[in-house]
C-alpha positions in Angstrom: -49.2 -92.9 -13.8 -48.1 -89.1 -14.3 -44.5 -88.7 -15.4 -44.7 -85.1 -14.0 -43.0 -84.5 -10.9 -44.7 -84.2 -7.6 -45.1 -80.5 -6.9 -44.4 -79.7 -3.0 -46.0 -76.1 -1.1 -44.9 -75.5 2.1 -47.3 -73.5 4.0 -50.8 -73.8 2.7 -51.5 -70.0 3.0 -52.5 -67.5 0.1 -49.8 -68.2 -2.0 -49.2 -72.1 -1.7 -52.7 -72.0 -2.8 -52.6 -69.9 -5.3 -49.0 -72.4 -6.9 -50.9 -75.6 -6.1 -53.7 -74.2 -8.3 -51.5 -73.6 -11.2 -49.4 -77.0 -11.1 -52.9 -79.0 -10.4 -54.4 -77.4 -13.4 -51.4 -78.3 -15.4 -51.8 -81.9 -14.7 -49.1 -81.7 -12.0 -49.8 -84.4 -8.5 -49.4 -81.3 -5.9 -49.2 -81.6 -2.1 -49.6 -78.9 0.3 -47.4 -79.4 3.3 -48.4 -77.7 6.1 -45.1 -76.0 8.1 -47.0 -75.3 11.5 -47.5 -78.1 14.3 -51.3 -77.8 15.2 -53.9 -79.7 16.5 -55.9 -82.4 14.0 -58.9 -79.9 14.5 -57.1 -77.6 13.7 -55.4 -79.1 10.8 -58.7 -80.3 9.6 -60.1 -76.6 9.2 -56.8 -75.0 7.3 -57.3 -78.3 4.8 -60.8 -77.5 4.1 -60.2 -73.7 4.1 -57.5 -74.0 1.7 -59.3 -76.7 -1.0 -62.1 -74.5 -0.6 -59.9 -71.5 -1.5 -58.9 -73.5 -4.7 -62.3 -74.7 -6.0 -63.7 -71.4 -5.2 -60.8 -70.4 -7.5 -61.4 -72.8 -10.4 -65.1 -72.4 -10.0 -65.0 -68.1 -11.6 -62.9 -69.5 -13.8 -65.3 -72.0 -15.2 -68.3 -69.3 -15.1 -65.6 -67.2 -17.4 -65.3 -70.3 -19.7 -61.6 -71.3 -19.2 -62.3 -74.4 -18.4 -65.4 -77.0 -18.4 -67.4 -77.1 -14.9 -66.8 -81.0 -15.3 -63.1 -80.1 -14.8 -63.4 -78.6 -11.5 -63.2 -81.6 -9.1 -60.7 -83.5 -11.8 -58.2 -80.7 -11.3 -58.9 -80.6 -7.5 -58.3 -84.1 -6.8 -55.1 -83.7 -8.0 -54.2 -81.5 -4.6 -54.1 -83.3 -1.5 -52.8 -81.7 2.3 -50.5 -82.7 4.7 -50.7 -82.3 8.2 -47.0 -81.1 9.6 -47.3 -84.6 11.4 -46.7 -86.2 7.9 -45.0 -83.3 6.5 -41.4 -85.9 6.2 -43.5 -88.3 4.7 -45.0 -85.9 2.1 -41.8 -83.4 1.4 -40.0 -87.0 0.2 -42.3 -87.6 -2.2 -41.5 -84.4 -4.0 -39.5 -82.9 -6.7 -40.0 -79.4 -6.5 -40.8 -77.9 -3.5 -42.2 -74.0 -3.1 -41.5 -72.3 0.4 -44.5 -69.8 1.0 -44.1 -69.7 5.0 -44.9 -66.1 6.6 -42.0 -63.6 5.7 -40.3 -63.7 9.3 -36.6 -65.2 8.8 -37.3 -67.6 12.1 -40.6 -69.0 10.3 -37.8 -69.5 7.1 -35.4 -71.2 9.2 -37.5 -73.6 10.3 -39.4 -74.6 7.2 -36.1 -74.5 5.0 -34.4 -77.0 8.0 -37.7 -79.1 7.7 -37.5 -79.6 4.0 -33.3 -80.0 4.1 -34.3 -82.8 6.4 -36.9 -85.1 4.2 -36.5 -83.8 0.7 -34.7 -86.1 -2.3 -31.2 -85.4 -3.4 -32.3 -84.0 -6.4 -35.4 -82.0 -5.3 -34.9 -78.7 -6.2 -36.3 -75.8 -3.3 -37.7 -72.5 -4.1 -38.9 -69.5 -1.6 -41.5 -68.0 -2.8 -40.4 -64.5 -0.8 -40.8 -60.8 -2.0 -38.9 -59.4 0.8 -36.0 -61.7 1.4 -33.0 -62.0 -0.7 -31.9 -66.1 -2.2 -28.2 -64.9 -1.0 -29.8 -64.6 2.8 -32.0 -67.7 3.2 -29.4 -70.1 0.9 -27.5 -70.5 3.9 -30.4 -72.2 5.8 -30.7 -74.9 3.7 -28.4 -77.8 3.2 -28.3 -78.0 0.0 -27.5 -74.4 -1.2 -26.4 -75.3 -4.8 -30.5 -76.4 -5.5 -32.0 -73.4 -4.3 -33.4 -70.5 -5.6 -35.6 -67.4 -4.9 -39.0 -67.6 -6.6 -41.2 -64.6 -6.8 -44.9 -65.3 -8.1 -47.1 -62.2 -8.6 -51.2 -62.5 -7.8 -53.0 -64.1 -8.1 -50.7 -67.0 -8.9 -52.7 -69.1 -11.0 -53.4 -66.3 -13.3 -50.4 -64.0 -13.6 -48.0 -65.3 -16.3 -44.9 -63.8 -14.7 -42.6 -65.9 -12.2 -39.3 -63.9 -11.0 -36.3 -66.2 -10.7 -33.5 -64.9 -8.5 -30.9 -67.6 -8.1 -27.4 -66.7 -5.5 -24.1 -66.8 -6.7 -24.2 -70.9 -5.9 -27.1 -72.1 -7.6 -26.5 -74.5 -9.9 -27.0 -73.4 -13.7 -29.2 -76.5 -14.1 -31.3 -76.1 -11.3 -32.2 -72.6 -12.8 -32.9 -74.1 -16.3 -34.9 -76.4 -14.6 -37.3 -74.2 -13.0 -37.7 -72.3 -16.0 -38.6 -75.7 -18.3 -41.0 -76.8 -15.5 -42.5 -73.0 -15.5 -42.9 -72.3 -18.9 -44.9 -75.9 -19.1 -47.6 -75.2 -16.7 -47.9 -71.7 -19.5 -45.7 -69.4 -17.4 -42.9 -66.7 -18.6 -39.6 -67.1 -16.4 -37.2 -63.8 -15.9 -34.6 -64.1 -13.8 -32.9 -61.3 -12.1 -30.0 -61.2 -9.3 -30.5 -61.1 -6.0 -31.3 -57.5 -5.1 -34.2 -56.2 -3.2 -37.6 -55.7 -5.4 -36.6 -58.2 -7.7 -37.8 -56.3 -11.3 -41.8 -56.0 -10.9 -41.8 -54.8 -7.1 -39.3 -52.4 -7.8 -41.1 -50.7 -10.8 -44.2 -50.9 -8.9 -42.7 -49.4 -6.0 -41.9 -46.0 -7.9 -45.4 -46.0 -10.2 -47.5 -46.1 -7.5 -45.4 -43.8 -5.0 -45.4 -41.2 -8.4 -49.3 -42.0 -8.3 -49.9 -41.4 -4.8 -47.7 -38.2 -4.5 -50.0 -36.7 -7.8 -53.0 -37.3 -5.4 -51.2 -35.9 -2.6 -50.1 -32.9 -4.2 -53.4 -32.0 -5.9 -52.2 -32.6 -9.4 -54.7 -35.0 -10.4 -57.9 -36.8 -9.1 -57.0 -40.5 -7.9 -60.0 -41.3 -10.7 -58.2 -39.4 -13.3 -54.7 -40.9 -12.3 -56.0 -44.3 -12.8 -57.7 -43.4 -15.9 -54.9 -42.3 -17.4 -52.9 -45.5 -16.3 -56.1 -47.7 -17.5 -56.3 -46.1 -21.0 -52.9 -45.2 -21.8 -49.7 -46.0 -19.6 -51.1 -49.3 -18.8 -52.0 -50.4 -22.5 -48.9 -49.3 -24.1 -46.7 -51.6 -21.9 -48.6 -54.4 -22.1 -48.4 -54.5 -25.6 -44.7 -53.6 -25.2 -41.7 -53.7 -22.6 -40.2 -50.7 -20.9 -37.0 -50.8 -22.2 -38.6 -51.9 -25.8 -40.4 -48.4 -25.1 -37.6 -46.4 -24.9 -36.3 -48.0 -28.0 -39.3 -47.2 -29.8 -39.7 -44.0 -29.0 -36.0 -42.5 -29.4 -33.5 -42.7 -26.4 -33.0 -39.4 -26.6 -36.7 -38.1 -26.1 -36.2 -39.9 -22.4 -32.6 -37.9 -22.1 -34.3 -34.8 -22.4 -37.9 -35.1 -20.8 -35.5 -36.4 -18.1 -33.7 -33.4 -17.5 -36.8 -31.5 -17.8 -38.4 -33.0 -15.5 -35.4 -33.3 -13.1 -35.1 -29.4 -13.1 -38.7 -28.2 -13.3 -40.2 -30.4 -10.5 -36.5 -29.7 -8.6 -36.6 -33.7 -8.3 -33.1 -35.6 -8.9 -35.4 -39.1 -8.9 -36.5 -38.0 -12.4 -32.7 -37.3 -13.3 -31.5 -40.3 -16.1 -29.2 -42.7 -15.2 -25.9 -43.5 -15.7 -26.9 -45.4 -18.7 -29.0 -43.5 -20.5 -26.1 -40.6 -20.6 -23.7 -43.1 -22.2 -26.0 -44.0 -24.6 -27.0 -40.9 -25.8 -23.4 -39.6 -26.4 -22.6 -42.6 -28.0 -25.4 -42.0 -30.8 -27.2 -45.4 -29.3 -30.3 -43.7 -30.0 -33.1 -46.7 -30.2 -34.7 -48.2 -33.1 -33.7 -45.3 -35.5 -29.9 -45.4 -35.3 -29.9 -49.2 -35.0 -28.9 -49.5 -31.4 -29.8 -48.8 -28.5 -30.8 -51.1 -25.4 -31.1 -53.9 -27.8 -29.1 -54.4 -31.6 -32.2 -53.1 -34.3 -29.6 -53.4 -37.3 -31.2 -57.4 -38.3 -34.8 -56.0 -37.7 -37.0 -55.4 -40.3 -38.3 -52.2 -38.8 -41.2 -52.2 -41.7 -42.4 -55.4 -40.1 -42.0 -54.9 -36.8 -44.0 -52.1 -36.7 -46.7 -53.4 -38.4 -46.8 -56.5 -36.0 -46.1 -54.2 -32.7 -49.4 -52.2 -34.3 -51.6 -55.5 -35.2 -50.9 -56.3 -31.4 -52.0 -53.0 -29.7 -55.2 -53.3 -32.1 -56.0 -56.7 -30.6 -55.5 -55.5 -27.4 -58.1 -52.5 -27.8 -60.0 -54.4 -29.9 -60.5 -56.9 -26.9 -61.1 -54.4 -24.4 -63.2 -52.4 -26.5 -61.5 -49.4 -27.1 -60.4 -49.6 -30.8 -61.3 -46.3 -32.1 -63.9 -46.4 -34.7 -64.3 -44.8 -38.2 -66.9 -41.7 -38.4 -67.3 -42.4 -34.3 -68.1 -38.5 -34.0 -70.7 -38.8 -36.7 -73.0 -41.8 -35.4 -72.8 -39.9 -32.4 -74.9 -36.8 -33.7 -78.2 -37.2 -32.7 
């Protein structure tokens, strides 16, 4: 019998799915609670919508090789539903339980009294909201000091990143907790206070708002806007991280593009903040002068550059973009 604890989902929509997915292939028991009183008929056809959801899930991932085909009903075996009528039965058997109910505080309310009610002492209680902060909904459970916001970005099985956003009274533990149990099933943890957008919505947010106003504005085709994300903004950051970035490059190449940009479009967004001012003045320059977002002076810059180099190769190389010696040649007919 597993050692692993039993994995809980409450509500068995798109994104308990997509978490009961990624603990089942683990090796994690998972259980997917439904929060809504409804008829067995009912019942019956959400249970088989949502295990077909998952196989249809783990079967394009097996056509892409990540797993054997053999593996498909192993892994889905390992998820089982629950009816709300045996929803107290199931929540008591868990260990970790992810709230994915509809983003209405009522629907919150009730599924965060329903699992106060049944869960274990030590079961610790996620929601899985983008729009709610862990300060609101911590006092609609009875057990504050366990609970946690817990942001997963789609599809959930895939994306590596999981946003923890615990409230002043979360216990330390419970938050080390969550990140030991992510990181296991391959996932990367950040954890960010409670403030709305959490880190990834709130970049987003302004990317694609700067994206849609190009359009808007005529400056660019949408094609060519997504090009240039596809091929060069996008790439760059996913072999390194924003603030890394600025690093990189020189703190001082954002102060001024910045201000530039601030006073040319007549835009304050574009302005920099607080921050990078205070930086700048204090010769916190990036990578260069040693400091800067993050402390360079025990780097060996040599090095790092060559690894932060052998990793954007991979990534062209993978994606088939990795420029190619005498490319302009071969292509003389």
């Amino acid at each position: 019998m597993s050692t692993l604890p039993i994995i809980g989902s409450l509500g068995a929509g798109r994104m308990g799915r997509g978490i009961a997915h990624a603990f089942a292939y683990a090796g994690h028991e998972v259980v997917l609670v439904d929060g809504k009183p409804r008829d067995a008929q009912a019942s019956l056809n959400l249970e088989t919508e949502a295990k077909s959801e998952i196989r249809a899930s783990l079967a394009a991932l097996a056509e892409l090789g990540a797993l054997d085909s053999e593996e498909v009903g192993e892994i889905l075996a390992r998820v089982r539903f629950a009816p709300y009528t045996e929803a107290p039965r199931a929540l008591a058997e868990v260990g970790v339980l992810f709230e994915g109910v509809p983003e209405v505080l009522e629907a919150k309310r009730a599924a965060l009294a329903l699992a106060g009610a049944h869960l274990r002492a030590d079961a610790i209680v996620a929601s899985t909201t983008s729009t709610m902060l862990s300060t609101q909904l911590a006092g609609l459970i009875a057990a504050p000091e366990r609970f946690l916001n817990c942001h997963w970005l789609n599809p959930a099985y895939l994306i590596p990143l999981v946003e923890l956003s615990p409230h002043e009274g979360t216990d330390p533990a419970v938050v080390e907790r969550m990140k030991r149990l992510l990181e296991a099933i391959g996932k990367k943890p950040v954890v960010c206070k409670a403030a709305p957008g959490f880190i990834v919505p709130r970049l987003q947010a302004l990317v694609m708002n700067e994206a849609a106003r190009m359009v808007e504005q005529g400056l660019a085709s949408a094609e060519d806007v997504d090009r240039a994300v596809r091929y060069g903004f996008g790439l760059r950051y996913a072999s390194m991280g924003v603030v890394e970035f600025i690093d990189y490059g020189g703190l001082d190449i954002l102060y001024y593009a910045s201000h530039y940009l601030a006073q040319a479009l007549g835009e304050p967004r574009f302005a920099p903040p607080a921050i990078v001012e205070r930086y700048m003045h204090e010769g916190r320059r990036g990578l260069r002068d040693g400091r800067g977002f993050f402390d360079w002076n025990a780097i060996d810059t040599a090095a790092y550059r060559r690894k932060l180099l052998a990793r954007q190769l991979a990534l062209l190389r993978h994606l088939g973009l990795a420029p190619q010696p005498g490319a302009a040649l071969k292509a003389i007919p």
